[in-house]
Biopython code that builds the backbone (N, CA, C, O; Angstrom):
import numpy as np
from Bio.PDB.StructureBuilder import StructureBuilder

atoms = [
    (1, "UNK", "N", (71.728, 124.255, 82.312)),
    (1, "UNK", "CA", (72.971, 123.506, 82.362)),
    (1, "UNK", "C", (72.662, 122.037, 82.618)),
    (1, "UNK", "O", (71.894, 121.712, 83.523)),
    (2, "UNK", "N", (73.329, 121.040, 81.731)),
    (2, "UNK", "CA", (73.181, 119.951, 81.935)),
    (2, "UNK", "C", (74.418, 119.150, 82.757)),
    (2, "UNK", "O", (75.628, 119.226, 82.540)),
    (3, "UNK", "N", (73.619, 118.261, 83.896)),
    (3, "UNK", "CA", (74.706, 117.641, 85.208)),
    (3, "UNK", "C", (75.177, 116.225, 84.854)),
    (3, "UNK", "O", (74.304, 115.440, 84.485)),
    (4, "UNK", "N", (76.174, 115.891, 84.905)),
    (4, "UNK", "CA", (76.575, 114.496, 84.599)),
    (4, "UNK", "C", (76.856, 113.618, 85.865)),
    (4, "UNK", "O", (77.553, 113.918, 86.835)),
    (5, "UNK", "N", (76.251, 112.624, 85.666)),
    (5, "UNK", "CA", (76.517, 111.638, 87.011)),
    (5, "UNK", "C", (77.016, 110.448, 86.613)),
    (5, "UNK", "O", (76.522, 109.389, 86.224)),
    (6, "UNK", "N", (78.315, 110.941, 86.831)),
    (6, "UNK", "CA", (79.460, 109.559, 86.237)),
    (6, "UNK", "C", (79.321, 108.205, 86.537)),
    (6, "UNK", "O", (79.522, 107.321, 85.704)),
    (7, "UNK", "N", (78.891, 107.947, 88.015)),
    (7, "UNK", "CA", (78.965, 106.678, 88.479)),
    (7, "UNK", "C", (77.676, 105.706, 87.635)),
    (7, "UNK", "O", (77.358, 104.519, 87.709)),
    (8, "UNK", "N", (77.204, 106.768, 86.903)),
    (8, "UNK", "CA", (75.485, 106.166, 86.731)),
    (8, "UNK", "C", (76.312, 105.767, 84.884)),
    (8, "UNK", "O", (75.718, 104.926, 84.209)),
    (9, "UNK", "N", (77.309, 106.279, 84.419)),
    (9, "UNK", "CA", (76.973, 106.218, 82.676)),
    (9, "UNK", "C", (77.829, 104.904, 82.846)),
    (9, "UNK", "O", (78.700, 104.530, 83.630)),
    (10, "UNK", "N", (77.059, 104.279, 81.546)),
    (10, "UNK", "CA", (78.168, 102.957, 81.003)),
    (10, "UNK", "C", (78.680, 103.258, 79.664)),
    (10, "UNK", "O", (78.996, 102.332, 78.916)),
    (11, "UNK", "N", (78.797, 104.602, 79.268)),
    (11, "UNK", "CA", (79.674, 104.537, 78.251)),
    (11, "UNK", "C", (79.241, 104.283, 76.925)),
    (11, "UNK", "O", (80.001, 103.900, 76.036)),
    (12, "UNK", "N", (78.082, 104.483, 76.788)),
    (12, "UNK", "CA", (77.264, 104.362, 75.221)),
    (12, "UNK", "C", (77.587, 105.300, 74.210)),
    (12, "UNK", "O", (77.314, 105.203, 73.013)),
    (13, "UNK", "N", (77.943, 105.839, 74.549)),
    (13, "UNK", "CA", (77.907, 107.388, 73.489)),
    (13, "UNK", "C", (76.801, 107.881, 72.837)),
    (13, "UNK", "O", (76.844, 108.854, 72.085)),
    (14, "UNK", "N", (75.543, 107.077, 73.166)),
    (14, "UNK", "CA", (74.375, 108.008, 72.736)),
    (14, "UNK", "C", (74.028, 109.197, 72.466)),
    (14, "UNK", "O", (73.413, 109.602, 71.479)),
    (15, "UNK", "N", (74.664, 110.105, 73.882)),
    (15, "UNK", "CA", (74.985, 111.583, 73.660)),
    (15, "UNK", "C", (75.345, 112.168, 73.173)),
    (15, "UNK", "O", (74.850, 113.190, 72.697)),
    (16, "UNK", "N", (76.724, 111.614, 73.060)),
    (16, "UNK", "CA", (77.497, 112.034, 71.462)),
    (16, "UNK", "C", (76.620, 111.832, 70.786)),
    (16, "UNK", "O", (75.763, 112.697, 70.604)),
    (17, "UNK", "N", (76.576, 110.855, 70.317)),
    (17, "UNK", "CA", (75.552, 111.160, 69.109)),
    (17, "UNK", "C", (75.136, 112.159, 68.551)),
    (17, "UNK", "O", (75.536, 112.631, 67.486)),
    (18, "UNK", "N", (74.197, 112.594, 69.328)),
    (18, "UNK", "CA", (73.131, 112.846, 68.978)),
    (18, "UNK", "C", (72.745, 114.726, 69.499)),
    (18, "UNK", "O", (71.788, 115.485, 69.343)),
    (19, "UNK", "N", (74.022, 114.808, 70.115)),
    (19, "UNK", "CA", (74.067, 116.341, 70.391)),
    (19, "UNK", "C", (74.392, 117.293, 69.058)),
    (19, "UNK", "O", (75.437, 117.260, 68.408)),
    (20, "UNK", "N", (73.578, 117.898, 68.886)),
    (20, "UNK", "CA", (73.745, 118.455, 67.463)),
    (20, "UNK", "C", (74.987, 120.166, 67.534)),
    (20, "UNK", "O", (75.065, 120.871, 66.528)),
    (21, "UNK", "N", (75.740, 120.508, 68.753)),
    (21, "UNK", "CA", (77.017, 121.141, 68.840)),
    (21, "UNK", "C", (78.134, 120.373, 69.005)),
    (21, "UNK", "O", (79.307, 120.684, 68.797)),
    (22, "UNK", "N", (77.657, 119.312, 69.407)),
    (22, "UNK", "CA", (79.170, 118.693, 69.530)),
    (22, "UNK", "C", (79.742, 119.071, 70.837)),
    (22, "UNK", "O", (80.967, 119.199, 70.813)),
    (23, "UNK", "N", (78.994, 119.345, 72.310)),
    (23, "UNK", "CA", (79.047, 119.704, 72.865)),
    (23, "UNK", "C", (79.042, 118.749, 74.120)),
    (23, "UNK", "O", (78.497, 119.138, 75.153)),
    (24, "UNK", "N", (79.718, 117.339, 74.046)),
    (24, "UNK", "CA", (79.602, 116.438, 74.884)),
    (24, "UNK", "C", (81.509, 115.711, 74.790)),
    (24, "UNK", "O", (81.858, 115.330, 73.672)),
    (25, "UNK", "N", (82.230, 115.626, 75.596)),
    (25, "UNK", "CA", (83.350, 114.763, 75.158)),
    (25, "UNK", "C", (82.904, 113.404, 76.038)),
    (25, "UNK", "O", (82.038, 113.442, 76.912)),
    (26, "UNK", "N", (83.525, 112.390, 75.717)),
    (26, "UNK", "CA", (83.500, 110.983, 76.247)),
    (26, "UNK", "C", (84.743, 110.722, 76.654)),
    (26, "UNK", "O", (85.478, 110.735, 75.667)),
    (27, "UNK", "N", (85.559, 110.402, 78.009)),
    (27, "UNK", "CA", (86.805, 109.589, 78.200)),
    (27, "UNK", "C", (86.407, 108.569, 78.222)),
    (27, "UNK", "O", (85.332, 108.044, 77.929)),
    (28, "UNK", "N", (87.711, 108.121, 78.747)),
    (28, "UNK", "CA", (87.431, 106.237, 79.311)),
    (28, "UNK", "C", (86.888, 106.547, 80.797)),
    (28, "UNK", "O", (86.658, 105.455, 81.317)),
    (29, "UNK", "N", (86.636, 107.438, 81.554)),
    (29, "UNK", "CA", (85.694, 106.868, 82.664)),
    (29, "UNK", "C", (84.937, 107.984, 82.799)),
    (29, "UNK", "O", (84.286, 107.766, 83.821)),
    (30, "UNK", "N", (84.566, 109.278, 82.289)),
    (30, "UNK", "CA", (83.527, 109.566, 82.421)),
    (30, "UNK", "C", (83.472, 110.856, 81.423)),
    (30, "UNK", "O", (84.386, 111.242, 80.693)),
    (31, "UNK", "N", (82.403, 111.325, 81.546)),
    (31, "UNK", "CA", (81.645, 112.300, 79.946)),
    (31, "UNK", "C", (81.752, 113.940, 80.984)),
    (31, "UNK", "O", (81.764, 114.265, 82.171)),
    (32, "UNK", "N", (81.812, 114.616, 79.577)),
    (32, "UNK", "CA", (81.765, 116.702, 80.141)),
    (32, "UNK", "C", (80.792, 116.832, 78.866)),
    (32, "UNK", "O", (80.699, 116.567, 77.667)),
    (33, "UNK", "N", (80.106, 117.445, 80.001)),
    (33, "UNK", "CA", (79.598, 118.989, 79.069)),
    (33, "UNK", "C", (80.255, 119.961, 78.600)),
    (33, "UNK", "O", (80.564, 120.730, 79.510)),
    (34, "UNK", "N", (80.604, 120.279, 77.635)),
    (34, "UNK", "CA", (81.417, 121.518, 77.440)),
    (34, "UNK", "C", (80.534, 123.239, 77.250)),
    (34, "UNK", "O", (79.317, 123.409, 77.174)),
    (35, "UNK", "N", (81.484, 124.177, 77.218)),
    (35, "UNK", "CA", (80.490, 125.381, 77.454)),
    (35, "UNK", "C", (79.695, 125.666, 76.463)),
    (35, "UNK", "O", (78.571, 126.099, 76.716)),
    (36, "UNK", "N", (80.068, 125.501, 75.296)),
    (36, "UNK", "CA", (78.946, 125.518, 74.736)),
    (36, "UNK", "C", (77.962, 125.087, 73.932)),
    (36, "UNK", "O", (77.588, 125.242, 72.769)),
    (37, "UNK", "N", (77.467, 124.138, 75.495)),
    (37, "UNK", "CA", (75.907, 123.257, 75.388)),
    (37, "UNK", "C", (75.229, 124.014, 75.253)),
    (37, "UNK", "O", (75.372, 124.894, 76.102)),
    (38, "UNK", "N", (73.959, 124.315, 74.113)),
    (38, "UNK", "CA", (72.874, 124.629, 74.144)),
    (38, "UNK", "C", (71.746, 124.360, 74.876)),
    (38, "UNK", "O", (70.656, 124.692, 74.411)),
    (39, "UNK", "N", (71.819, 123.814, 75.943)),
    (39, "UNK", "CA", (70.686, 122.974, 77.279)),
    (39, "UNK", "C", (69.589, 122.964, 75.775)),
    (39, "UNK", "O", (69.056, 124.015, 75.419)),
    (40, "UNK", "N", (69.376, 121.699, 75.034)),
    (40, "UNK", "CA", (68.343, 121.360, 73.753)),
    (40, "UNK", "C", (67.996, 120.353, 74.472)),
    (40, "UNK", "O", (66.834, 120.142, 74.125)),
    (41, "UNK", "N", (68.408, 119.239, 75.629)),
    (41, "UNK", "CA", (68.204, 118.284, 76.396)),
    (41, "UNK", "C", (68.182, 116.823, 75.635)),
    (41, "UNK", "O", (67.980, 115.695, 76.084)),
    (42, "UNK", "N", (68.397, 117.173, 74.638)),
    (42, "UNK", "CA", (68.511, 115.680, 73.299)),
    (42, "UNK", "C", (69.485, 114.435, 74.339)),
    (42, "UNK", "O", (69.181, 113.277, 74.623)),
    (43, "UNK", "N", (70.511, 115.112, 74.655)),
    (43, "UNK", "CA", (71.577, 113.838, 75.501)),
    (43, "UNK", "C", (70.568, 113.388, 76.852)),
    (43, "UNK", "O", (70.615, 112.252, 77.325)),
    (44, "UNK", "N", (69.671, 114.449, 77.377)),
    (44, "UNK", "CA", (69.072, 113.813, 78.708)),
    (44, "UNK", "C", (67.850, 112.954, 78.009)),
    (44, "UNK", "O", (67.741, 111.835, 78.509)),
    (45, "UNK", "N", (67.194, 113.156, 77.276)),
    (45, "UNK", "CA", (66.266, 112.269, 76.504)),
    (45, "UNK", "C", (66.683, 111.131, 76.233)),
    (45, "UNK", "O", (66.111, 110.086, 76.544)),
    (46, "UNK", "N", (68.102, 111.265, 75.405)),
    (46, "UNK", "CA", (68.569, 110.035, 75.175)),
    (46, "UNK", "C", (69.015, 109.062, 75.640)),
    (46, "UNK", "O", (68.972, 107.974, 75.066)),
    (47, "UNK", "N", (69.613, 109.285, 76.947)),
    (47, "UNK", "CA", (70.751, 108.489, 77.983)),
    (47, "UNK", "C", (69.642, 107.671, 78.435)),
    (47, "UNK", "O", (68.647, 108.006, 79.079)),
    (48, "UNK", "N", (70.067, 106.288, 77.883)),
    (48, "UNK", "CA", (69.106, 104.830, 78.570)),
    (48, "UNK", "C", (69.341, 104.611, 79.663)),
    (48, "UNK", "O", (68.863, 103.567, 80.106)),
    (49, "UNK", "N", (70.280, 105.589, 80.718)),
    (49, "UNK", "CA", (70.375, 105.295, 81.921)),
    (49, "UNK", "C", (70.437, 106.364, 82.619)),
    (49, "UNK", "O", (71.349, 106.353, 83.446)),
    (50, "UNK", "N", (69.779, 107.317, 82.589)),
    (50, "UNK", "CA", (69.586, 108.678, 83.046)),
    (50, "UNK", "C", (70.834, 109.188, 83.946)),
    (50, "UNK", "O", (70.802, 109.599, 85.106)),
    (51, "UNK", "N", (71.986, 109.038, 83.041)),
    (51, "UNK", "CA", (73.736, 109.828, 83.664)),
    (51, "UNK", "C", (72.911, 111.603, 83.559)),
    (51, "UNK", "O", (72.890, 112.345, 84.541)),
    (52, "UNK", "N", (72.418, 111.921, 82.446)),
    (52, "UNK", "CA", (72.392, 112.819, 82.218)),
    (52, "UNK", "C", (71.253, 114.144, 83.046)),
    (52, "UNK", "O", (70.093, 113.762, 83.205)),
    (53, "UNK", "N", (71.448, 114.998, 83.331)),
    (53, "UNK", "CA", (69.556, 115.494, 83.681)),
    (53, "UNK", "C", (70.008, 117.155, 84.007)),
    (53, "UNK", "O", (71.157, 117.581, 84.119)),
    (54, "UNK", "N", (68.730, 117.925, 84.117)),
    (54, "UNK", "CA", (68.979, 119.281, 84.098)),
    (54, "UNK", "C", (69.131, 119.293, 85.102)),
    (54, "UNK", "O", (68.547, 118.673, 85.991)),
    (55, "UNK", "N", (70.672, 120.635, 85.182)),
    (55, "UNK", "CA", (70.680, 120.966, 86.801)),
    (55, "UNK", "C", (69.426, 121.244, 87.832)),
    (55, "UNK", "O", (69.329, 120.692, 88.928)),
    (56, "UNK", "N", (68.623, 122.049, 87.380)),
    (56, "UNK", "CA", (67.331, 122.085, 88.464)),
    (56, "UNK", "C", (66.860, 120.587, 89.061)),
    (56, "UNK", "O", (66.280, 120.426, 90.135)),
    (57, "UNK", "N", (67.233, 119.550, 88.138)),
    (57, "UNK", "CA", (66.573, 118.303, 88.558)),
    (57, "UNK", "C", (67.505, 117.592, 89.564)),
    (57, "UNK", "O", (67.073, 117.012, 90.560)),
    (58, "UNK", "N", (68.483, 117.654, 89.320)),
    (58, "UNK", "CA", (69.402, 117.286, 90.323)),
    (58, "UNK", "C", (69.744, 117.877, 91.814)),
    (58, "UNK", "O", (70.383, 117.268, 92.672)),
    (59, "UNK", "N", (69.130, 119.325, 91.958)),
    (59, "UNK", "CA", (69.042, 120.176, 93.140)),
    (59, "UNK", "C", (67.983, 119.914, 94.111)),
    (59, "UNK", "O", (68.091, 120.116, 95.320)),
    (60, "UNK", "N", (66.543, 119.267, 93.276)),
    (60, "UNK", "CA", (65.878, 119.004, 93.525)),
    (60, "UNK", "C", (65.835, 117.656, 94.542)),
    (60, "UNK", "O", (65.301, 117.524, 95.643)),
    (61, "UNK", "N", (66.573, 116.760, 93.764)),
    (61, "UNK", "CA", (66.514, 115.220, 94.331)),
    (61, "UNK", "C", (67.399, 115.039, 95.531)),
    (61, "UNK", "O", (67.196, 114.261, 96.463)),
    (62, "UNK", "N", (68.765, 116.152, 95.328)),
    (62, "UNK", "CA", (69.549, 116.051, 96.623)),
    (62, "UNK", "C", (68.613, 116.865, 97.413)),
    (62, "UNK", "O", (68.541, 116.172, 98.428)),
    (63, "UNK", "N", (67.813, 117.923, 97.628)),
    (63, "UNK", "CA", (66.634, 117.933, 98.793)),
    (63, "UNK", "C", (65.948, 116.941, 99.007)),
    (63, "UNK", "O", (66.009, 116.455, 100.137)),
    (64, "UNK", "N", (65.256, 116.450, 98.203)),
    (64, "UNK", "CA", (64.313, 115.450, 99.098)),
    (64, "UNK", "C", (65.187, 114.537, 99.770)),
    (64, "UNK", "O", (64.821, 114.266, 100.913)),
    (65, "UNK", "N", (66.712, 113.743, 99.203)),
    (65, "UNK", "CA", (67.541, 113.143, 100.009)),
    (65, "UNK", "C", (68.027, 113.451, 101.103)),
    (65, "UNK", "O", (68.097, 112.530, 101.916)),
    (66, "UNK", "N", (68.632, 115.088, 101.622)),
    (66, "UNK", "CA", (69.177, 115.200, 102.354)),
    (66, "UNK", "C", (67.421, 115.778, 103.493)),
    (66, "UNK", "O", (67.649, 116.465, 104.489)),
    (67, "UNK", "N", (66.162, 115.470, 103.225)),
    (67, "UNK", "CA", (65.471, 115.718, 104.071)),
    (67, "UNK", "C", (64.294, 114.355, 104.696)),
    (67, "UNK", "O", (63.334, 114.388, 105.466)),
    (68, "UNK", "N", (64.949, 113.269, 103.928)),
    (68, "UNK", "CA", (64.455, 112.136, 104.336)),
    (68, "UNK", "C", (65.814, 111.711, 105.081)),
    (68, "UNK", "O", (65.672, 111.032, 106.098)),
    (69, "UNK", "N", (66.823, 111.968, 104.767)),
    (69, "UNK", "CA", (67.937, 111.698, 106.039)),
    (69, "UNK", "C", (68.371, 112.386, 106.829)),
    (69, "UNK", "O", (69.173, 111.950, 107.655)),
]
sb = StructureBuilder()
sb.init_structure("model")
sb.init_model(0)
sb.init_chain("A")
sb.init_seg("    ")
for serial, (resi, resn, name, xyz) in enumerate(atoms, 1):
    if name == "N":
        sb.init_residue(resn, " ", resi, " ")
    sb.init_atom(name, np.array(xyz, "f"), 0.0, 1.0, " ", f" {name:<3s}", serial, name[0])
structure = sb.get_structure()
């Protein structure tokens, strides 16, 4: 499953792009995964500002955060 971190996207549509289901919507303030993403990771590759990343990676980083604080 791929995690979106809104505060981080500026709205490129790269993802769109380039997701080959069509499996990404864009509002005006922030992007969904819809269900059926193929986790192919093309949108996390692509995002020039890493909004995008696999859930495991994001579980990961809030540990090391919540164990350095």
């Amino acid at each position: 499953m791929i995690t979106v971190i809104n505060d981080r996207c500026d709205f490129c549509g790269a993802c769109v792009a380039v997701c080959p289901v069509d499996s990404i919507d864009l509002f005006e303030a922030r992007i969904a995964i819809l269900k059926h993403c193929t986790d192919c990771m093309l949108c996390v590759w692509i995002c020039p500002v890493e909004t995008l990343a696999p859930e495991s990676n994001v579980r990961e980083v809030e540990c090391v955060v919540s164990t350095i604080a």
